[in-house]
C-alpha positions in Angstrom: 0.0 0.0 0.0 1.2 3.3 -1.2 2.0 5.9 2.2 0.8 9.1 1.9 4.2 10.9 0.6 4.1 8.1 -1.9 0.7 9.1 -3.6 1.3 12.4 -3.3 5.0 12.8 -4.9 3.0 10.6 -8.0 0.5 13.1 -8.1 3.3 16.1 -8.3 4.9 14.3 -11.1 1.7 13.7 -13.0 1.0 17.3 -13.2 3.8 18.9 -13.1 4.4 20.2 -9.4 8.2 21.6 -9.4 10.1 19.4 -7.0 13.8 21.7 -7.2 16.2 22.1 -5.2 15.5 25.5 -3.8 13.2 24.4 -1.2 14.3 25.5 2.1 13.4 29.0 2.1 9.7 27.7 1.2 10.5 25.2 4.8 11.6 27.8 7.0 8.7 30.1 6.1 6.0 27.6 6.4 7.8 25.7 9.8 7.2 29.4 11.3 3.6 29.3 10.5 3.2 25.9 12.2 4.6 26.9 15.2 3.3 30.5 15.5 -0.4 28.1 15.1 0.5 26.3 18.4 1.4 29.8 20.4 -1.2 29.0 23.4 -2.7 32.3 23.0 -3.2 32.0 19.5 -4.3 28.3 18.9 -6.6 27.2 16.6 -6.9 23.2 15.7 -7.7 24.0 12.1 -5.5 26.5 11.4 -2.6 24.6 12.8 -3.7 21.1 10.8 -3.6 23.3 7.7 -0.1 24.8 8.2 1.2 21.0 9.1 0.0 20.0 6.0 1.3 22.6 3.7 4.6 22.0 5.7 4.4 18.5 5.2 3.8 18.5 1.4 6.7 21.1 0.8 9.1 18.7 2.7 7.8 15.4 0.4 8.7 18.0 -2.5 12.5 18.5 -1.5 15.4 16.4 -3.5 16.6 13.6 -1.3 20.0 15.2 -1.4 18.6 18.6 0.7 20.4 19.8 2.8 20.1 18.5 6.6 20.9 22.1 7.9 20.5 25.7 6.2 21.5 28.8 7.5 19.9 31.9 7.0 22.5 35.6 7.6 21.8 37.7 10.8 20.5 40.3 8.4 17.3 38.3 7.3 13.9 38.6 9.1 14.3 34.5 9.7 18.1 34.7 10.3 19.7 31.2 12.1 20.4 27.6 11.7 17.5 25.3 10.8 17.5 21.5 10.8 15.8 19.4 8.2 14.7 16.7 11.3 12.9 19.3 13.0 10.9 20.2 9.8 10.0 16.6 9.7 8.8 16.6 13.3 7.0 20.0 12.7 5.3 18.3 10.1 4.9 15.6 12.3 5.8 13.1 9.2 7.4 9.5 10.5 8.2 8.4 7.5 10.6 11.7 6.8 11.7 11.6 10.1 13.0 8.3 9.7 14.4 8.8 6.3 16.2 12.3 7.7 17.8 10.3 11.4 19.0 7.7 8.9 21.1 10.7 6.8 22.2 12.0 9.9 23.3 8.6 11.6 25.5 8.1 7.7 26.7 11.9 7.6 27.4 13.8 10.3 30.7 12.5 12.9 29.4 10.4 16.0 30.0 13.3 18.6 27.0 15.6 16.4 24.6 12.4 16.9 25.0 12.3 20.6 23.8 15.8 20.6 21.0 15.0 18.1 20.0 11.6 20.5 19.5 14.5 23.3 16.3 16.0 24.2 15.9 18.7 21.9 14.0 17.0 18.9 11.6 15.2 21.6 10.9 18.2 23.2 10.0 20.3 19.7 8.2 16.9 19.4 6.2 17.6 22.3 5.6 21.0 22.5 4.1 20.9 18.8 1.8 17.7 19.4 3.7 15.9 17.1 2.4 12.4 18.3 4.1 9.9 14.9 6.9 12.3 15.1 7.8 11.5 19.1 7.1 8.0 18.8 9.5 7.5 16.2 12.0 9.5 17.7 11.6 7.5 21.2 11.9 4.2 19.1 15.5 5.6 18.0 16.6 5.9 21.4 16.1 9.7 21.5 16.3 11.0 25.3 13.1 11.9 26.8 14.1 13.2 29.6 17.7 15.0 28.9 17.2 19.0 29.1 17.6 20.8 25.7 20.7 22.8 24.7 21.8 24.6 27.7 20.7 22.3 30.2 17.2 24.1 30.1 14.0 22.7 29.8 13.2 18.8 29.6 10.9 17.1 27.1 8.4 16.6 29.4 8.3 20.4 30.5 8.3 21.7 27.0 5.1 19.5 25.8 2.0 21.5 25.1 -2.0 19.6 25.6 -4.5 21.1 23.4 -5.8 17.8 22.5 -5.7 13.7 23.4 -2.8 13.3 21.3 -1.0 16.1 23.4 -2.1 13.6 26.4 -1.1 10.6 25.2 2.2 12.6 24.5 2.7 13.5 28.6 1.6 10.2 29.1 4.5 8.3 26.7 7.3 11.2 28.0 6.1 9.8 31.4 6.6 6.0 30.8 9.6 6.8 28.8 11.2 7.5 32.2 10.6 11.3 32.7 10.5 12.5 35.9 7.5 14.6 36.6 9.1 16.6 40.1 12.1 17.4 38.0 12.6 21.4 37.9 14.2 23.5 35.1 17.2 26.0 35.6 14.7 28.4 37.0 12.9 26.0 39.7 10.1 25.4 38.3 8.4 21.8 37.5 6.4 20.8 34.3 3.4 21.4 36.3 3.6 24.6 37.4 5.1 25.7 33.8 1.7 24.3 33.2 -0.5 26.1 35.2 1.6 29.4 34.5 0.1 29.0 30.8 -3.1 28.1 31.5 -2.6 24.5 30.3 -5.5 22.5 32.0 -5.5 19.2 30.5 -2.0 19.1 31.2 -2.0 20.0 34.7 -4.8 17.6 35.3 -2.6 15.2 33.2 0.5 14.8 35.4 -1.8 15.4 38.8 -3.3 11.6 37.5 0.4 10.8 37.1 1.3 11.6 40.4 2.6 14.9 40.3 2.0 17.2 43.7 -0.5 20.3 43.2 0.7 23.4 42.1 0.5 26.5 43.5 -1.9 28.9 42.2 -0.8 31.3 39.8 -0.5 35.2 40.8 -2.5 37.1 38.3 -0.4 40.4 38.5 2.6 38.1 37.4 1.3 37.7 33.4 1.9 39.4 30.4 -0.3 40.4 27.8 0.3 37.5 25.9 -0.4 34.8 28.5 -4.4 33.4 27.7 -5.4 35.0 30.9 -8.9 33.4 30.8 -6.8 29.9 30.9 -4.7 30.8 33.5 -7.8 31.5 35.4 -9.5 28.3 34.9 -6.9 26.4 35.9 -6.6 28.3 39.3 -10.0 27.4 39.8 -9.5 24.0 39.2 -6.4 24.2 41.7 -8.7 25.8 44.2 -11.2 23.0 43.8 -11.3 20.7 46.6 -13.0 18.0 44.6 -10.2 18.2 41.7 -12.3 16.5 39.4 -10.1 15.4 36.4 -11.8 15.3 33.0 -12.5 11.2 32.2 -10.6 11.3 28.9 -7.6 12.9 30.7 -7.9 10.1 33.5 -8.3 7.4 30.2 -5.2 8.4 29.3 -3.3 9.5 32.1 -4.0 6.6 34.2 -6.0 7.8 37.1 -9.6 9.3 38.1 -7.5 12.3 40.0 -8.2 11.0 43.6 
């Protein structure tokens, strides 16, 4: 049976779809637009399934032979480094993320895969909802639970729930062997990074999994960007003495939040 990249690069041929060599600027551009789709304040599940998709389809329409990285001059808009893995796990494509890990495991020296095997890629992984694209990436061995670049923040901090597939992702980061009481550089666990944006499911998420209860957020502490409606909820919910957690989080997570 034909995958999906399969029918689709037959389709470009048949009529004519320009498959050159010039692709990454057309990547970088349309990996933004994924990732500005999953800004919390800013998300909206349609949106953000069309810009994968576009991405997706320009990444089936590269030359095998692209480029793993491309860099772009300080001067320009979009200026930095930007890896060909993490437009695949953007994309949240298996089959090019597997295709891409093999290029790198044949290419690059054996001290640049011990820094891919980290958590960087897991933790993109998560915080997009990029559910194919972290399973894949656990089956290679990648960390999930080494902090990114920097010794920052872990996999398991960085993931984002807007969904059950962002559950499902906690969930698999958990049994993977993250540790949900670990803190980042600045103190502060997955949970409470949680609550801080006003992420719900995920709070109630890693509260099945056995994380203690945060502290409330303080109001006067967010930004104009933080989805302040959110954060509110989910101090209500913390404030709750019942704590009821939503049946298809305790499905998933493993618990009915007692």
């Amino acid at each position: 049976m034909l995958s999906a990249k399969s029918i689709f690069l037959v389709v470009a041929f048949l009529v004519g779809v320009d498959c050159g060599a010039s692709c990454w600027p057309g990547l970088v551009e349309q990996e933004g637009l994924v990732r500005s789709s999953y800004e919390r304040s800013y998300y909206d599940a349609g949106r953000a399934q069309i810009e994968r998709q576009q991405l997706r389809e320009q990444l089936w329409r590269c030359p095998e032979d692209t480029g793993l990285f491309y860099t772009l001059p300080p001067d320009d808009a979009l200026s930095g480094t930007y890896s060909l893995l993490s437009m695949a796990i953007a994309a949240d494509d298996p089959e090019s993320v597997r295709e891409i890990a093999a290029r790198i495991r044949r290419d690059m020296p054996p001290d640049f895969n011990e820094l891919v095997y980290g958590g960087e890629y897991v933790a993109l992984a998560a915080y997009l909802e990029s559910e194919m694209a972290l399973d894949e990436l656990l089956l290679m061995g990648m960390s999930a639970t080494e902090a990114v670049s920097g010794g920052w923040d872990t996999p398991l901090y960085s993931a984002q729930v807007f969904s059950e597939a962002g559950l499902r992702i906690v969930r698999r980061l958990v049994d993977a062997g993250a540790d949900i009481e670990t803190a980042n550089a600045n103190g502060h666990t997955a949970i409470a990074y949680a609550a801080w944006q006003g992420d719900l499911l995920k709070v109630q998420c890693l509260l099945a999994l056995g994380a203690p209860l945060p502290a409330q957020v303080d109001m006067e502490t967010l930004s104009s960007l933080h989805p302040y409606d959110a954060v509110l909820a989910t101090n209500r919910f913390i404030a709750s003495r019942e704590k009821k957690i939503l049946p298809q989080v305790a499905e998933i997570c493993g618990s009915d939040g007692e």
